[in-house]
C-alpha positions in Angstrom: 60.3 225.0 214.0 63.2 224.6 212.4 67.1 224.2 213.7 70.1 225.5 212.5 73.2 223.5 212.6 75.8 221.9 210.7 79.0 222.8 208.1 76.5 222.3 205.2 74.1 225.0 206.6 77.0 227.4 208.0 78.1 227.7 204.2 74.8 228.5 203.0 73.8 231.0 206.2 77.8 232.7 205.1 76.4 232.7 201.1 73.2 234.4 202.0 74.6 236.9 204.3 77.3 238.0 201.2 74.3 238.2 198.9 71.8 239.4 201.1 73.4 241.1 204.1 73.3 240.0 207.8 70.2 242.2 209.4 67.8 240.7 206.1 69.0 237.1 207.1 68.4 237.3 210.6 65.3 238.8 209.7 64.2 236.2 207.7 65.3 233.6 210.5 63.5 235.4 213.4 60.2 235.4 210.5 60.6 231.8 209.7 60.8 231.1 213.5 64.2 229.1 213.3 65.4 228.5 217.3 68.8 229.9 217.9 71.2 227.1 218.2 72.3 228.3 221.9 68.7 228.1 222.8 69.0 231.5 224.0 65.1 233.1 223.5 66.1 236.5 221.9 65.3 237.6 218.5 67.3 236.9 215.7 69.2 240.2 215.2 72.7 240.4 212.8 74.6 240.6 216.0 73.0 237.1 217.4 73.5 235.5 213.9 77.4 236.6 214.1 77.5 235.4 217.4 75.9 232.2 216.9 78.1 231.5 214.0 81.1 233.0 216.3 79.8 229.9 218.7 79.4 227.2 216.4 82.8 228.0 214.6 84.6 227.9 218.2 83.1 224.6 218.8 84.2 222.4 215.5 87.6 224.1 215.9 87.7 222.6 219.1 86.3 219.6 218.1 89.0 219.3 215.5 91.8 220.5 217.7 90.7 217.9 219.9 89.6 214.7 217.7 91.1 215.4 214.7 87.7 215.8 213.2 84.8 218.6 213.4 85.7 221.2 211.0 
């Protein structure tokens, strides 16, 4: 299965949700079996995508705010 992480994929996952909307991506992550990054078990739903992003936003900000490098 396949993980999501990363800048690089965060841009794409933010293209395909503008071109494609949010449920039809977190559809096709739930259908493609991609693990959550949290590891939590749920389903891929458009809330859990927004909150997973939400999650791995917060964590390069922090990671910039403190090392000066991360986002």
């Amino acid at each position: 299965m396949a993980e999501v992480r990363g800048p690089l994929v965060l841009g794409w996952l933010d293209f395909l949700k503008e071109r494609f909307g949010e449920a039809a991506v977190a559809r096709a992550l739930e259908e493609g079996g991609v693990k959550r990054p949290s590891g939590a078990k749920e389903p891929w739903t458009a809330a859990a995508l927004e909150q997973e992003l939400a999650t791995i936003n917060a964590s390069l900000d922090a990671a910039y705010a403190e090392n000066g490098i991360g986002a």
